[in-house]
C-alpha positions as CSV (number, residue, x, y, z in Angstrom):
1,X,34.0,-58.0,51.9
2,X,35.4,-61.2,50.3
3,X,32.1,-63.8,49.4
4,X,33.5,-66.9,48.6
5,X,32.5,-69.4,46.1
6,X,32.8,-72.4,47.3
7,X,34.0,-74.1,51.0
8,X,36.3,-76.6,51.1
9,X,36.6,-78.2,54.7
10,X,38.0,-80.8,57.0
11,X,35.5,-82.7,58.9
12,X,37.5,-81.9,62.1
13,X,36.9,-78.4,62.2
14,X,33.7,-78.9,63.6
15,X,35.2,-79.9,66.7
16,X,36.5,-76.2,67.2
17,X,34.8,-72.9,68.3
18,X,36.2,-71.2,65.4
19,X,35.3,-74.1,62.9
20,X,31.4,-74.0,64.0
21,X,31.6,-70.7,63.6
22,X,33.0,-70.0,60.4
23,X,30.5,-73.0,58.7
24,X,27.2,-71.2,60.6
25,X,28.6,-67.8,59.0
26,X,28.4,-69.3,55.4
27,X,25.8,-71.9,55.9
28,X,24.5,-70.6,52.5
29,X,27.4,-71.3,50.5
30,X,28.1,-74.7,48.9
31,X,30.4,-76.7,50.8
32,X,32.6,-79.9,49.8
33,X,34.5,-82.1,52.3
34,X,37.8,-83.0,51.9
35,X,40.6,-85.0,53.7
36,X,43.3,-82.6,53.8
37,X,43.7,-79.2,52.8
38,X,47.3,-79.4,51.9
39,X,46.1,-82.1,48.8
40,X,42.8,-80.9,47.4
41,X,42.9,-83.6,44.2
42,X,40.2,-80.9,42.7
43,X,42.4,-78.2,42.7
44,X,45.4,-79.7,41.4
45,X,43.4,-80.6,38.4
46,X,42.7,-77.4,37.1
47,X,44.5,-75.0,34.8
48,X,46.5,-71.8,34.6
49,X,43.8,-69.5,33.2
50,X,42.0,-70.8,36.4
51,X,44.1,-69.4,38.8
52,X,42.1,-66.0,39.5
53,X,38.6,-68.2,39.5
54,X,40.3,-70.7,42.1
55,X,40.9,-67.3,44.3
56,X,37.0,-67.3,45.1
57,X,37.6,-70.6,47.6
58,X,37.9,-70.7,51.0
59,X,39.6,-73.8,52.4
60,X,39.0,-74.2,56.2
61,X,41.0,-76.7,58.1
62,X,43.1,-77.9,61.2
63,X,47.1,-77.0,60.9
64,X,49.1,-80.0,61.9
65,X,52.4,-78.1,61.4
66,X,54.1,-76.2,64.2
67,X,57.5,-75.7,62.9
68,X,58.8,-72.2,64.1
69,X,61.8,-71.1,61.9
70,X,64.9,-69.1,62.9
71,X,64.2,-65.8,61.4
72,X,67.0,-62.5,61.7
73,X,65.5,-59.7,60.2
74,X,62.6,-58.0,62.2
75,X,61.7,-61.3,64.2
76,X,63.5,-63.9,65.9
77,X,61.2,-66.7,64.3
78,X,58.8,-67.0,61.2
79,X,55.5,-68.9,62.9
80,X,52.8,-70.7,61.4
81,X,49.8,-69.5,61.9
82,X,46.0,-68.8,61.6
83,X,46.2,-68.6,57.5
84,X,47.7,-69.2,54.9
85,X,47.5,-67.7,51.3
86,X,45.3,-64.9,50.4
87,X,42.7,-63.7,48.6
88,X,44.4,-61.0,46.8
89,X,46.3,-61.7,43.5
90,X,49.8,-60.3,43.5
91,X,51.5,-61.2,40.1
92,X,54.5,-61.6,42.1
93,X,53.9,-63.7,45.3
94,X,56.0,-66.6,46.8
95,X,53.6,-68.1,48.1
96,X,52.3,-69.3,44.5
97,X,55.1,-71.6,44.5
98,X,52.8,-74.4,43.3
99,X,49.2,-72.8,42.7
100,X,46.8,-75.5,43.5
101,X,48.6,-76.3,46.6
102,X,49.1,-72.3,47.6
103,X,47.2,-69.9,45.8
104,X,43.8,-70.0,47.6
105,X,42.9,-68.7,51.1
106,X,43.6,-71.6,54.1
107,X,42.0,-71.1,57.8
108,X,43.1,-72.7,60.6
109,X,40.9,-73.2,63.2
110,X,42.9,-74.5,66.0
111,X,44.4,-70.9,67.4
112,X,44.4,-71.8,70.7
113,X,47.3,-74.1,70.3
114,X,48.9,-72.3,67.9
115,X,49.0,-68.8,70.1
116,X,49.7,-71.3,73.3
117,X,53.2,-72.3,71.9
118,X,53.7,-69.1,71.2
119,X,53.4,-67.7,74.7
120,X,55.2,-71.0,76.3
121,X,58.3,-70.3,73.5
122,X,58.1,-67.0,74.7
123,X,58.1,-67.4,78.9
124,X,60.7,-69.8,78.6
125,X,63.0,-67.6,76.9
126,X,66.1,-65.5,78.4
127,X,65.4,-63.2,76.1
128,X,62.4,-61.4,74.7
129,X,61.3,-63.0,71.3
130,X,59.7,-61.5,68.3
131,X,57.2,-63.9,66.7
132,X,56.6,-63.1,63.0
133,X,52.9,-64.5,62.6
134,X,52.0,-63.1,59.3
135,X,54.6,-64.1,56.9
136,X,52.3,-66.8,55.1
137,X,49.5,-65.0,54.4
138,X,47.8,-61.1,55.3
139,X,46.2,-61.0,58.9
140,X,44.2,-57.9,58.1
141,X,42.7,-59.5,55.1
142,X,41.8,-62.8,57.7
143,X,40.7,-60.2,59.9
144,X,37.4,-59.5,58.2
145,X,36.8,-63.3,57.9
146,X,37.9,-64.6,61.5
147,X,37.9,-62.0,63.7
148,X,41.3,-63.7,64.2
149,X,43.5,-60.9,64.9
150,X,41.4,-59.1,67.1
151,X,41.8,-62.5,69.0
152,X,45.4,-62.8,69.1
153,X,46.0,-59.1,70.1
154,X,43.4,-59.6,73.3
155,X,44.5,-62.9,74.0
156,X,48.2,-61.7,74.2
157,X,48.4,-58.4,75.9
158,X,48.7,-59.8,78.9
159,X,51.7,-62.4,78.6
160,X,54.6,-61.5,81.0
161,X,57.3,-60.9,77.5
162,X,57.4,-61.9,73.9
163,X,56.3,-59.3,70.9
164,X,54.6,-60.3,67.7
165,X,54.8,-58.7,64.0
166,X,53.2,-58.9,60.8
167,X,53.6,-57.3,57.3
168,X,50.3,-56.2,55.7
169,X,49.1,-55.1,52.1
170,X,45.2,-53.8,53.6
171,X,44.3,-50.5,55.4
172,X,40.9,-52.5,56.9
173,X,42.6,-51.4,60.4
174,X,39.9,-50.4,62.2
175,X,38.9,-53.3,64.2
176,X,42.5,-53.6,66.1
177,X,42.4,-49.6,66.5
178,X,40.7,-49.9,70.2
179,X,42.4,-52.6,71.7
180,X,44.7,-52.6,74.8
181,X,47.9,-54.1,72.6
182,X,50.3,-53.3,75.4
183,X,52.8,-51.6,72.7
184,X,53.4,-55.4,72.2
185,X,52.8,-55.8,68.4
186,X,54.4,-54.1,65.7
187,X,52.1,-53.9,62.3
188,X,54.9,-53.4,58.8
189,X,52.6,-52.4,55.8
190,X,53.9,-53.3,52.4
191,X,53.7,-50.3,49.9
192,X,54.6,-49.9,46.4
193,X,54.1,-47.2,43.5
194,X,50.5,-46.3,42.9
195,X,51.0,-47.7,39.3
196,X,52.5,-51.0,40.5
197,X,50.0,-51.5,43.1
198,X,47.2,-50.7,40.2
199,X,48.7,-53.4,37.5
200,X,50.5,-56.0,39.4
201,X,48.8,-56.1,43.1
202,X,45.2,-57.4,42.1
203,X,42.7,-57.2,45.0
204,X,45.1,-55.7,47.8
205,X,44.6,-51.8,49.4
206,X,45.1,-48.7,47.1
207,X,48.4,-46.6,48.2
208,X,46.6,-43.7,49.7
209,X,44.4,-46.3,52.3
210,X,47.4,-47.9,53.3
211,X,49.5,-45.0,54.2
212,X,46.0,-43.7,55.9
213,X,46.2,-46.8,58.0
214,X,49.6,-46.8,59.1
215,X,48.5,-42.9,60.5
216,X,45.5,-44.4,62.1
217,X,47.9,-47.1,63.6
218,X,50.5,-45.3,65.1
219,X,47.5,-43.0,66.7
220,X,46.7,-45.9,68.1
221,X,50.3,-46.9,69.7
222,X,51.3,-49.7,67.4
223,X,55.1,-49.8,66.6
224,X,54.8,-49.5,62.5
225,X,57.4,-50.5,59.9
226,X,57.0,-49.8,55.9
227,X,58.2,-52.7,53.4
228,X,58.9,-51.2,49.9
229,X,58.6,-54.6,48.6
230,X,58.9,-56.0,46.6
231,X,61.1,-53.1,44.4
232,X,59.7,-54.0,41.1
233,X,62.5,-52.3,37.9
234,X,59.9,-51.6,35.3
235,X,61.0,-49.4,32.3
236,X,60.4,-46.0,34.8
237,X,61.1,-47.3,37.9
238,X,63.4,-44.3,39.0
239,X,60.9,-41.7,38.3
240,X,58.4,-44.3,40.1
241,X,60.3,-45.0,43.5
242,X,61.1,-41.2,43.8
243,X,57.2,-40.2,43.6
244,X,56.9,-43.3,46.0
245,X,59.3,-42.5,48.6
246,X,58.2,-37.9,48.0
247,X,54.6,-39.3,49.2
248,X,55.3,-41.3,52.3
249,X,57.3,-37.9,53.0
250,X,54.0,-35.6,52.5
251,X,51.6,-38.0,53.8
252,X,53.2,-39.9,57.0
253,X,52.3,-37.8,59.8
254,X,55.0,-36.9,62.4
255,X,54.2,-39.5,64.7
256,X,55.2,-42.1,61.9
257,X,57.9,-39.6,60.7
258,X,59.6,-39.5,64.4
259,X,60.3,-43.5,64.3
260,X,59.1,-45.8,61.4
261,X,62.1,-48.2,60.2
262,X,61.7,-49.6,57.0
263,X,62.7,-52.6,55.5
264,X,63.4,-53.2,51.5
265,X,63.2,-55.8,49.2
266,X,63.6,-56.3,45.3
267,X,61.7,-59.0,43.5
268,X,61.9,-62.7,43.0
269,X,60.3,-64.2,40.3
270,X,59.9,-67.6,39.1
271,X,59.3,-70.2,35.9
272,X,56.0,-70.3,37.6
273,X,54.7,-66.7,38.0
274,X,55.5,-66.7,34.5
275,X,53.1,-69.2,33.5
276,X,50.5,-68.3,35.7
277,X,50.6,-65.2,34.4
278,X,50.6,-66.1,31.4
279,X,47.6,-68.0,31.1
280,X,45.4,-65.9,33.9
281,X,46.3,-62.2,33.5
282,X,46.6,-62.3,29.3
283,X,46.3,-58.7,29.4
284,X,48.4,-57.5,32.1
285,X,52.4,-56.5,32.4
286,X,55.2,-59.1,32.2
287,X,57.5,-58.8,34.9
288,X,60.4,-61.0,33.7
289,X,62.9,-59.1,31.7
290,X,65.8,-61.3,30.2
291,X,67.9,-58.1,29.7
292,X,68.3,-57.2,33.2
293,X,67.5,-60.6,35.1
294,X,69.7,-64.0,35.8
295,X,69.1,-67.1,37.0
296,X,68.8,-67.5,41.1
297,X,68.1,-71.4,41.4
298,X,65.8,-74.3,39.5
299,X,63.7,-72.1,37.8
300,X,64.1,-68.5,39.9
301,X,64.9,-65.3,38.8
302,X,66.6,-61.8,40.1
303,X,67.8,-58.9,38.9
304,X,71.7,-58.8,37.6
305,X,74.1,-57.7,40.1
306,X,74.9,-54.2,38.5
307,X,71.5,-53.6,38.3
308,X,70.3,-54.5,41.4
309,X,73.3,-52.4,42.8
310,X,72.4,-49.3,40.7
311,X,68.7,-49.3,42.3
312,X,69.7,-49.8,45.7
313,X,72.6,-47.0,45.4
314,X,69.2,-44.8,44.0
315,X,66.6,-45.9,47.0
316,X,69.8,-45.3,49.5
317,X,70.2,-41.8,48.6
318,X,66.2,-40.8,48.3
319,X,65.6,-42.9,51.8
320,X,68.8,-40.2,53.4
321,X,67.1,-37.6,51.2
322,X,63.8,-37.8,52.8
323,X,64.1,-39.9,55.8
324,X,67.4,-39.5,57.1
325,X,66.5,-39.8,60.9
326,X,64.9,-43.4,60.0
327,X,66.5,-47.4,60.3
328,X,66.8,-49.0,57.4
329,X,66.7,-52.7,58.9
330,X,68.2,-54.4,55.7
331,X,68.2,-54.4,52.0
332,X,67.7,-57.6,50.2
């Protein structure tokens, strides 16, 4: 159960049930007040080889931003929502696109409006919508803070049409197991070779609990997708993926099996992660490889076109191999 350090908090907050609730739950922790949690002039001060310490902050505030955005994978729009970052430490993570500014845990405590344009977008819709409500930070981990998603689920199983996903890195599942979901949310757990998750994805759920949870899930009627994301080309990552994609095989029950789609995506890395890095994680892997990596904009990087295309020929013929019956939704 995440502790955290310190709480950094808008003096609005207060004026919301969930606010009052989360200060009474850490009324021992020490607390500083600040004027917005999108500038924290503390933060930005501090260095690199900070970053992991910087990870033990909770920052609690109101979200002013309400922007959905055209999405056309497995949603029709990204959403903001309850929280943004996360307490995990994935080497890797967009989100660290500037690390004071996104690296720590954010709570919003204003759901009601946020889950209210959500159902309004959704009634006023010809169609039915999919809301992606995760994609800024890991609702299971909020979970154990908030009690947020257990919220959202009860608090939505009874609009008239609309769906909502989320991607997840955590097998804490039990809490959303019992409730009446209506078959209206579809849960997409991120997964990755026991050896990546063990040196790159500080903090998050070992393999064998996530693939536990997403049994436990679809017992429970949620729709379930699997991310391999984000495919990481370390020196063995052939014999890696293979082992990878053999155990989802063994493991998955039938249930899963019958209808899980998966979606796949390699890695971007950046000038930043690098640094980072760097400076907080002396010790473990690097993940930028000149030899097999280019340029993707100011300061990104990707894998080379050949290579790319060599691993996704490879995860195409493993996925037929052991799941030929199963959607690939896209391959980025």
């Amino acid at each position: 159960m995440f502790k955290p350090k310190a709480i950094y908090f808008e003096k609005e907050i207060i004026n919301y049930p969930l606010g009052k609730e989360l200060i009474d739950k850490y009324k021992e922790i020490p607390k500083v007040e600040i004027e917005n949690h999108n500038n924290i002039e503390e933060m930005r001060k501090k260095s690199n080889k900070e970053f992991a310490d910087m990870k033990r902050n909770l920052i609690i505030g109101v979200r002013k931003t309400h922007k959905f955005v055209e999405n056309h994978k497995t949603s029709d729009y990204l959403v903001p929502y309850t929280s943004s970052g996360c307490t995990a430490a994935c080497m890797y993570c967009y989100l660290v696109c500037n690390y004071n500014k996104c690296a720590y845990l954010r709570l919003f405590v204003n759901r009601e409006a946020m889950l209210d344009k959500i159902i309004k977008t959704s009634e006023k819709s010809e169609k039915e919508l999919t809301f992606e409500i995760g994609s800024n930070s890991d609702l299971i981990l909020e979970n154990t803070i908030t009690n947020n998603l257990v919220w959202t689920i009860e608090n939505f199983q009874n609009v008239k049409k609309g769906k909502l996903t989320f991607p997840t890195k955590f097998d804490m599942v039990d809490p959303i197991l019992p409730l009446n979901h209506q078959g209206k949310i579809t849960i997409r757990m991120s997964v990755n070779p026991e050896e990546i998750i063990n040196k790159v994805e500080f903090g998050t759920s070992r393999l064998k609990g996530r693939i536990e949870a997403i049994n436990k899930l679809k017992e429970a009627g949620y729709k379930i997708g699997i991310l391999i994301a984000p495919v990481i080309l370390v020196e063995n990552w052939k014999e890696l993926y293979e082992q990878l994609i053999q155990r989802l095989y063994q493991e998955l029950s039938d249930k899963v099996k019958k209808d899980v789609f998966f979606e796949i995506i390699f890695m971007t890395y950046s000038y930043v992660h690098t640094k980072i890095n760097e400076e907080a994680f002396p010790n473990a892997i690097s993940l930028y490889n000149k030899e097999i990596m280019t340029g993707r904009g100011r300061g990104k990087y990707w894998y080379k076109n050949e290579v790319r295309s060599e691993a996704e020929i490879f995860i195409r013929e493993k996925m037929n191999k052991y799941f030929p019956n199963n959607k690939i939704e896209y391959i980025v």
